[in-house]
Structure formats: C-alpha cells, structure tokens
C-alpha positions in Angstrom: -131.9 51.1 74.0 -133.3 49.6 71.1 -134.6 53.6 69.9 -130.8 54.7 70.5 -129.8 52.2 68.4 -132.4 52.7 65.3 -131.2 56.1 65.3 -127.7 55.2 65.1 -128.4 53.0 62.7 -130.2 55.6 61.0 -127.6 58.1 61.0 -124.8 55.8 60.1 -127.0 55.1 56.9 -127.3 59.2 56.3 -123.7 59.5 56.6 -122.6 56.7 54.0 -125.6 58.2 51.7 -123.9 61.2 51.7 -120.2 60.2 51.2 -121.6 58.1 48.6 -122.8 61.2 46.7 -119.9 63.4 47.5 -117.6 60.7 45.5 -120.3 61.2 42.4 -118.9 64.7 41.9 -116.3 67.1 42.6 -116.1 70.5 44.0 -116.6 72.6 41.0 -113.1 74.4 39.8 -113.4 78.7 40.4 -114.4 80.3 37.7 -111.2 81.9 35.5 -108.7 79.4 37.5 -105.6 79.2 35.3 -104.5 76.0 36.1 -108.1 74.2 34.9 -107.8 76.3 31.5 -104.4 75.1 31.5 -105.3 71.5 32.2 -108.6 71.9 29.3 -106.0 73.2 26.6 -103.7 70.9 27.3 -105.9 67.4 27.6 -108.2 69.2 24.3 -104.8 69.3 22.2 -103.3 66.3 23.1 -106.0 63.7 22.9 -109.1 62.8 20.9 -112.8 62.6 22.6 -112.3 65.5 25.3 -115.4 67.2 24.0 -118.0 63.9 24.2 -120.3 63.3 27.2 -119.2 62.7 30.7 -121.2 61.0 33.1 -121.0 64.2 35.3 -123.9 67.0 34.1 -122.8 69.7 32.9 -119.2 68.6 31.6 -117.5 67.1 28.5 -115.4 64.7 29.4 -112.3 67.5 29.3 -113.8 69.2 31.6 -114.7 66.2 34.0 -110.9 64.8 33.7 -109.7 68.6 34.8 -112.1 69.1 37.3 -110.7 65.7 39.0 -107.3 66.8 39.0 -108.2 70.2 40.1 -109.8 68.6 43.0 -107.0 65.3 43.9 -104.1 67.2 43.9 -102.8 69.1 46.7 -104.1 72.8 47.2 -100.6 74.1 47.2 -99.7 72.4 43.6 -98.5 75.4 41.2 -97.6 73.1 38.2 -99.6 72.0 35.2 -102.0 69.8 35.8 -102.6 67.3 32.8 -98.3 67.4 32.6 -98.4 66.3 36.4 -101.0 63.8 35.3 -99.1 62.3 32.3 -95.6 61.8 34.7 -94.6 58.9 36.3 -95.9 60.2 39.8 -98.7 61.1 38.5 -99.9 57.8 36.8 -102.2 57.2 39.5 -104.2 60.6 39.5 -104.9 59.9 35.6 -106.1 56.8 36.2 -108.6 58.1 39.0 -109.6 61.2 36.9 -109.7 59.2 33.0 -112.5 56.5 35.4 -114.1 59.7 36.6 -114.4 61.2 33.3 -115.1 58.1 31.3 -112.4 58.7 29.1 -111.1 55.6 28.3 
C-alpha cells in the first residue's frame, strides 16, 4: 500500500510539474498565419515597447502578446485579434496576454 501510494504521489507531482510548464509557454502560432501578422501589425502600430524583451525566448514582447491571443481564443475566431483584444469582451484576454508578455 504504502509503494502504491509513493507512486501516486509521484505521479501526481509529474503531472502538476508539467501543467506548471505548459502555462510557461504557448503553442507556437503556424508559420505565415494571417491572423498573428495581423495581431503583430496591429499591436507594433498602436503601442510603444512591442519590440523589447519578453520573458518568453525567442519573442519580443509583440510577438509574446500575439502568440497568447492566438492561443486563448477560440479556434473558430476569424476576426482580428488585437481589435478583439482591445473591446469590451475582450478586456479580459488583454489582461491575460499584456501579464504573459510583460507588457505593462
């Protein structure tokens, strides 16, 4: 008994290692997917800082914000991302992806 539960408690430690490192980083947007250039153009003309550091390697802080919202919304979304992202539904998704990206 004691075994089964070491390895439980073993596994149950894998399993919140790894959902701890999934919520590090995003699945990485498709290469050429219109709505992330979209969403880069967009966030790079509107506002200052998109091209600094992100805490994510590999990505500016554009890139990081896009990649979020690429990622949170749902996979049958057709509009614009960062315009989605600005409205009043979509307040909460900028507030996840600006903490993700570190732009503050």
């Amino acid at each position: 008994m004691k075994r089964l539960l070491t390895t439980l408690a073993a596994t149950g430690l894998l399993v919140f290692a790894g959902s701890a490192i999934a919520e590090e980083e995003y699945n990485p947007v498709p290469a050429g997917d219109a709505q992330y250039r979209e969403c880069l153009v967009r966030v790079n003309k509107l506002y200052t800082g998109g091209d600094e550091k992100s805490p994510i390697p590999k990505q500016n802080k554009a890139q990081a914000y896009c990649t979020c919202l690429w990622n949170e919304t749902p996979d049958d979304f057709k509009g614009n991302l960062s315009k989605f992202a600005d409205s009043e539904r979509g307040k909460k998704l900028d507030k996840v992806c600006t903490k993700y990206s570190n732009w503050d």
